[in-house]
Each structure stands twice: as structure tokens, then as C-alpha cells.
N, C-alpha and C positions, 0 to 999 in steps of 0.2 A: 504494500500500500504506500501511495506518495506521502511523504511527510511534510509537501510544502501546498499552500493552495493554490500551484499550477505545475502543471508537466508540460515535459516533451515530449508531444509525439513522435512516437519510433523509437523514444528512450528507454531506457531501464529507472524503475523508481532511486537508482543511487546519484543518477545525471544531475535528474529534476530536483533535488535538494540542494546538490554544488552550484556556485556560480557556474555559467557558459562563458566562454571566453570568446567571444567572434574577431579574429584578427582580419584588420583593413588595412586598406593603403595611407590612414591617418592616424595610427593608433588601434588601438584593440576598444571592441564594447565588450562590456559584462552584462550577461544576462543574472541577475539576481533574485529568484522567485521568493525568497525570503523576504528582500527588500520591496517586493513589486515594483521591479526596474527590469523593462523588456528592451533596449536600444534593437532598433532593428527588428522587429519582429509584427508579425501577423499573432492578433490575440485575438481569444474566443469567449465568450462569457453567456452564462445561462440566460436565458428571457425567462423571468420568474411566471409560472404555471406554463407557461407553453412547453418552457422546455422540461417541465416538468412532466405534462403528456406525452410528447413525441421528442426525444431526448437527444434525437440528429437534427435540432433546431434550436439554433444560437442565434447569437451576437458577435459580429467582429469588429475587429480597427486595425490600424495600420499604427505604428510606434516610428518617429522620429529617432535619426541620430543618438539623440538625447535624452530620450526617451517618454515620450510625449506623444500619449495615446490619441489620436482622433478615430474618431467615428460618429456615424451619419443619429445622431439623438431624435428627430423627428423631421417634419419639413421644415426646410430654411435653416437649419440648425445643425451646427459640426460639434458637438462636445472635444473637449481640450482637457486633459488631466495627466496627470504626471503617473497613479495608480489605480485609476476604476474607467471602466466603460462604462457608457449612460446608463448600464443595467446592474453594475457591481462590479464584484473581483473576475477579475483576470482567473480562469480556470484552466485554461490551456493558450500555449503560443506555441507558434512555428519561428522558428528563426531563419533569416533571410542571410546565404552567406554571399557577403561583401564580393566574391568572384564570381557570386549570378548578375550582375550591375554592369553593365561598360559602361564606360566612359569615356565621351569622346571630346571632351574638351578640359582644361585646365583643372576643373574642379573636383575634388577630393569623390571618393564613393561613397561617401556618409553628405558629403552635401548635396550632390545628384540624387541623391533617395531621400532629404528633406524639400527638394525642391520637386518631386515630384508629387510626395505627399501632400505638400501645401499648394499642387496647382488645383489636384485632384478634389481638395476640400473647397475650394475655389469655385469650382463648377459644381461641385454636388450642394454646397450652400445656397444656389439658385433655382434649386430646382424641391419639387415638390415631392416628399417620399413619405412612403407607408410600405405597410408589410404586405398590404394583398394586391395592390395596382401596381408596385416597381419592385419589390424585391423577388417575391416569389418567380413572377416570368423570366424574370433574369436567371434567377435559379435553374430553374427547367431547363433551360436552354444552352 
């Protein structure tokens, strides 16, 4: 059983308790599930009763550099937090390593994947979201 309240998928529960170390071309991030500190990472968090019914239904975000969750909180609206998604704790992350990223300009690979995160909140805080008319079809497909 994990002793932290988030793992890694495809880890062993001894992973998900150590720090992760993701080495980049600017330094290394720590992934710390103790500290709920994902740099770099795709996280997942329960939708309180749904995922309690149907338990292959979450919550995600995208973690900055630095590690600074965003995710889609309702329409018009990007939630920003250093440790919880709009729905709670972080239950599970993926981590994003630093050699899936090119780069083709000057910029560090931790700054190209905050710059992407922050175009992407950019445009989806324009736009109108819920769980039955945009997420689900996107899903499906």
C-alpha cells in the first residue's frame, strides 16, 4: 500500500514515497509527494461522488516548472495552486520527462513547458467548459 497520498503510475509503492528526481537541461525537479510538489507532471484527483461511482473518472492538471498546478475549475476559470486541484489532493501524477520536450529555440525545457502550459490556460480560460458538452466528447474520441 502507498504511504504517500499520491503515486506513480507504473511505480512500485517504495518510488511513490521517495522524492522523483527528473533531471533537465536547467537543473533537476523533485517530484515530492510528501510535500505535494509535482514540477513537471500531469496530476489526477478524485471528482468527489462521481469518482466515487465510476472510479476511471477524475480530475486533471498540468504542473509548471515550478510546480504550479493549473486546471480547467469550471467555465472561464483556470485554478492556480501550488498543492490541490479544484477538486482536492493530488492522488496520482505522471511525470513528464524533460527528453519528451524539444526544443527549438534558446529556451531552457522547463521554460518551453511553462510556456506552453500558460498558452494553453490562455485559451481554455475563454472558453466555456463543463463535464457533459466539452469534456466527455473529447474523451471519447
Amino acid at each position: 500500500m502507498c504511504k504517500s497520498s499520491a503515486s506513480v503510475v507504473g511505480k512500485g509503492s517504495d518510488s511513490a514515497t521517495a522524492p522523483l528526481v527528473l533531471a533537465g537541461d536547467g537543473g533537476a525537479s523533485v517530484v515530492d509527494a510528501r510535500r505535494e510538489h509535482y514540477p513537471m507532471c500531469v496530476v489526477w484527483s478524485a471528482i468527489p461522488l462521481l469518482t466515487w461511482l465510476l472510479p476511471v473518472v477524475g480530475h486533471t492538471g498540468v504542473v509548471t516548472s515550478d510546480g504550479t498546478i493549473y486546471d480547467f475549475a469550471g467555465p472561464y476559470y483556470i485554478n492556480r495552486s501550488k498543492s490541490r486541484t479544484a477538486f482536492g489532493l493530488v492522488l496520482k501524477y505522471f511525470p513528464v520527462s524533460p527528453g519528451d520536450i524539444s526544443v527549438s529555440s534558446e529556451k531552457s525545457k522547463g521554460e518551453v513547458w511553462d510556456s506552453a502550459v500558460e498558452e494553453a490556460s490562455l485559451v481554455y480560460s475563454g472558453l466555456m467548459h463543463n463535464l457533459i458538452t466539452y469534456t466527455l466528447p473529447f474523451a471519447v474520441t
